[in-house]
C-alpha angles and dihedrals in degrees: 000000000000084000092053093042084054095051093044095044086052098051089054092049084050096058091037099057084033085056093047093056096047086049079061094050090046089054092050080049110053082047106056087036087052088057090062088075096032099055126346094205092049091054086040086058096042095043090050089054085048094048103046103021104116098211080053095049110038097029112019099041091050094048091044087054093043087051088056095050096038090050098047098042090050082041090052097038100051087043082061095047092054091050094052086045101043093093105168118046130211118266092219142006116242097179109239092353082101091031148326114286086237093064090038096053109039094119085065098051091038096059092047102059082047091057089047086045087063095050079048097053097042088045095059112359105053088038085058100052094050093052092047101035107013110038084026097215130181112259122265122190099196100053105091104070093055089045098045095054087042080064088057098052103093114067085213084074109025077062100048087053089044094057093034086054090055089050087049090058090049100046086046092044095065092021097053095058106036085059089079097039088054088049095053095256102147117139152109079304100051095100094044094056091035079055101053090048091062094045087048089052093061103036106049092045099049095050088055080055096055092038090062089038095057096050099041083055096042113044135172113269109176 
């Protein structure tokens, strides 16, 4: 039983440290994103150092993917051991008498966002393999503003972006906080930091909204 505990204990501590890295990346992210609205040339400038940095590229890029994965299959694999372990069921459901829809349904959320993840990724990052390795052209540093706010043209996918960014800030709004609790972090600044999650899992999130918003609504016309 110590030995499953361990195990148990070291696969929460996994996703949680997995789930803070990729809060890191979200907030890299929502920033160089923001700057899309702010100033073009300066996200032009920020996305081409992305893009072509080698230590991006080759370091940072590998290690980002392997957080995902890492994150969803512990995700998936301690949702399963709960499951297994959870013997006796409840008579009856009383909504969030047992616990808040957000923590009992994390697997959902979670899922969600994977599957966004995948339109995300095919919607920049395999484009961008194929301009850069496939079709082999020559670099242009001015390209990404005018293709980021393309991708937001059609309502279908503005929406989907839209939805999959509410269930972000769901599944962040559980998920942020509990990743210090998994790790043992349980002290006089717990409801401060508890505070701040919660602040961060409305905030980033809503401003993706608004970043695919404003360039649905304001397209480029010439």
């Amino acid at each position: 039983m110590s030995g499953i505990a361990k195990t148990s204990i070291a696969r929460k501590v996994i996703m949680a440290l997995s789930g803070l890295f990729l809060v890191l990346f979200l907030a890299l992210h929502v920033t160089i994103n923001l700057s899309s609205v702010i100033s073009p040339e300066t996200f032009n400038t920020w996305s081409h150092f992305m893009g072509y940095n080698p230590v991006v590229q080759f370091l940072m890029q590998p290690i980002l993917i392997a957080g995902v994965i890492v994150h969803f299959v512990m995700g998936i694999v301690l949702e399963y051991q709960n499951n297994k372990a959870r013997n006796i069921k409840y008579v009856k459901y009383k909504g969030g008498a047992n616990a808040p829809w957000v923590s009992r349904n994390m697997i959902v959320t979670g899922l969600v966002v994977l599957a966004f993840l995948g339109l995300h990724f095919y919607d920049f990052w395999v484009h961008e393999m194929a301009y850069k390795y496939v079709e082999a052209n020559p670099e242009d540093p001015t390209r990404y503003y005018a293709e980021t706010v393309e991708k937001f043209a059609p309502f279908w996918r503005t929406a989907i972006y839209v939805v999959s960014f509410v269930l972000l800030s769901l599944h962040l709004w559980h998920g942020f906080a509990s990743s210090f609790q998994s790790m043992g972090i349980n002290n006089k600044y717990s409801p401060a930091i508890r505070n701040f999650t919660r602040l961060y899992a409305i905030v980033v999130p809503l401003l993706f909204v608004f970043i695919a918003l404003y360039h649905h609504l304001n397209p480029i016309t010439h």
